[in-house]
LUMDOTOR-152562 format. One record per residue (C-alpha): x, y, z. Coordinates in Angstrom, 1 decimal, padded with zeros to 4 digits. Layout:
% LUMDOTOR-152562
+--------+--------+--------+
!      x !      y !      z !
+--------+--------+--------+
!      X !      Y !      Z !
...
+--------+--------+--------+
% end
This chain:
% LUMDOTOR-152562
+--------+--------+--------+
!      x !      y !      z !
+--------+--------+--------+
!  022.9 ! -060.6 !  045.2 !
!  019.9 ! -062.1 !  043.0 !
!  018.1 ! -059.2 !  044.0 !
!  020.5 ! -056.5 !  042.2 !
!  020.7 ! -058.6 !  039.5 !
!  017.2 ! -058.3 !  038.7 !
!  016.9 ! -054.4 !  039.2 !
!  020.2 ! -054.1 !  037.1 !
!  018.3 ! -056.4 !  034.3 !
!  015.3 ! -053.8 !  034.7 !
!  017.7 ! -050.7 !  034.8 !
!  019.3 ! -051.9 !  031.7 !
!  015.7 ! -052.8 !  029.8 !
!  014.2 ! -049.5 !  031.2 !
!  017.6 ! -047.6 !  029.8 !
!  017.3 ! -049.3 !  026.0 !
!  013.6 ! -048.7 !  026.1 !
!  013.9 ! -045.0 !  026.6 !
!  016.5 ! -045.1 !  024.2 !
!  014.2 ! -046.5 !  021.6 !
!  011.5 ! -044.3 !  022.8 !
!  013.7 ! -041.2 !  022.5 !
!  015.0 ! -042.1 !  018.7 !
!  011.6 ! -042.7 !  017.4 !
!  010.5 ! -040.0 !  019.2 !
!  012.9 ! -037.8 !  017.2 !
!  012.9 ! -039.5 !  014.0 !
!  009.1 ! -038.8 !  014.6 !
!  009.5 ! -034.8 !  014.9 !
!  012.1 ! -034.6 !  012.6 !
!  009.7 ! -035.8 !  010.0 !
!  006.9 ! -033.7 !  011.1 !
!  009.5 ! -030.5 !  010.9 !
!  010.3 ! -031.6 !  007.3 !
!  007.1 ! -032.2 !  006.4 !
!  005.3 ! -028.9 !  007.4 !
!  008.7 ! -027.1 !  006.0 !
!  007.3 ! -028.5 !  002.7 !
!  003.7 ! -027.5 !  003.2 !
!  004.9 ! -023.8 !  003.9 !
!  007.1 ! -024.1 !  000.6 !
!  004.3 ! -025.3 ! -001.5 !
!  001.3 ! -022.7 !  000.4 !
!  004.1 ! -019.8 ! -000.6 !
!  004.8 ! -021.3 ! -004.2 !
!  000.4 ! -021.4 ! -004.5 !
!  000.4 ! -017.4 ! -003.5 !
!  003.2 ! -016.7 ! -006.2 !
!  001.4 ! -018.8 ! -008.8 !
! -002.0 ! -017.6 ! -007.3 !
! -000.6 ! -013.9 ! -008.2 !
!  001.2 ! -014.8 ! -011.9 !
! -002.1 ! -016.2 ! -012.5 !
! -004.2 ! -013.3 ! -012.2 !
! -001.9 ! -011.3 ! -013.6 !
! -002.0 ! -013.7 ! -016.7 !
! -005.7 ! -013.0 ! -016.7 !
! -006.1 ! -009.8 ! -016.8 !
! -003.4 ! -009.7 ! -019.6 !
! -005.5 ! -012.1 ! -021.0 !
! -008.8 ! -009.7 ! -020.9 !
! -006.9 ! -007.0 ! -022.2 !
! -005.7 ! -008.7 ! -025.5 !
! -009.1 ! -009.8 ! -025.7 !
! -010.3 ! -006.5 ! -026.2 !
! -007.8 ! -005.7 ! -028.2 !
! -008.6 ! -008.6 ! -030.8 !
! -012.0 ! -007.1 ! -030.7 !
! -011.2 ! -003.7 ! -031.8 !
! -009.2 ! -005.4 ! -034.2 !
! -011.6 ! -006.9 ! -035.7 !
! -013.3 ! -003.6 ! -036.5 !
! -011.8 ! -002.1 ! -040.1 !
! -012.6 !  002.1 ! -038.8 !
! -010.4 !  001.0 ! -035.7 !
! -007.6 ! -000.5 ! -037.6 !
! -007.6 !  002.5 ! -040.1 !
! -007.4 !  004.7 ! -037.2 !
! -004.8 !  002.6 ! -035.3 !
! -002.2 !  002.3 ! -038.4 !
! -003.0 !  006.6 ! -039.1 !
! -001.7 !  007.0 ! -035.6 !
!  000.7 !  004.7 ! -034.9 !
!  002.2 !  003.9 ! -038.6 !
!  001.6 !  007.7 ! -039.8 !
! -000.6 !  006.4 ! -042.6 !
! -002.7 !  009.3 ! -044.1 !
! -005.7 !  009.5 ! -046.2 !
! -006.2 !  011.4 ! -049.5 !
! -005.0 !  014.4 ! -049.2 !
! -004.1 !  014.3 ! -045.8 !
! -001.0 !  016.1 ! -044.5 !
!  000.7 !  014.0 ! -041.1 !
!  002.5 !  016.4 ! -039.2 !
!  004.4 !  014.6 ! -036.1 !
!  004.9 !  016.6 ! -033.0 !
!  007.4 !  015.0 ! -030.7 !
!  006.1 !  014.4 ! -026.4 !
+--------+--------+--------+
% end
């Protein structure tokens, strides 16, 4: 009798141990799932702003060179002739449609 006490008293501890074991064991993945979820979220986010980025740069570049010519008074004449149908003196603007 004394001795089935004592292996029920270790059934029982062995039982609540694993228990514990097995609930911090899935509290312990469950965390690890959510935080690699977030890592993938934020690496995908970095590609997308990675891209928008570039993109932004090279738009960037390109008003650059368009401040430039800007900048240069034969250009501008030439942009507002073309664009704005400005003429010279004695100039005749005849507008043929694409």
């Amino acid at each position: 009798m004394v001795i089935d006490l004592k292996t029920a008293k270790i059934k029982r501890k062995i039982i609540i141990t694993s228990i514990i074991y097995i609930v911090l064991g899935a509290i312990i993945l469950q965390n690890i799932g959510s935080t690699s979820y977030e890592i993938y979220n934020k690496m995908k986010e970095k590609r997308e702003f990675t891209k928008v980025m570039s993109d932004l740069k090279e738009k960037e570049e390109e008003l650059k060179g368009t401040v430039t010519k800007l900048q240069d008074p034969d250009y501008v004449a030439r942009y507002a002739r073309e664009k704005y149908l400005f003429s010279k003196n004695g100039e005749i603007i005849i507008r043929i449609p694409d």
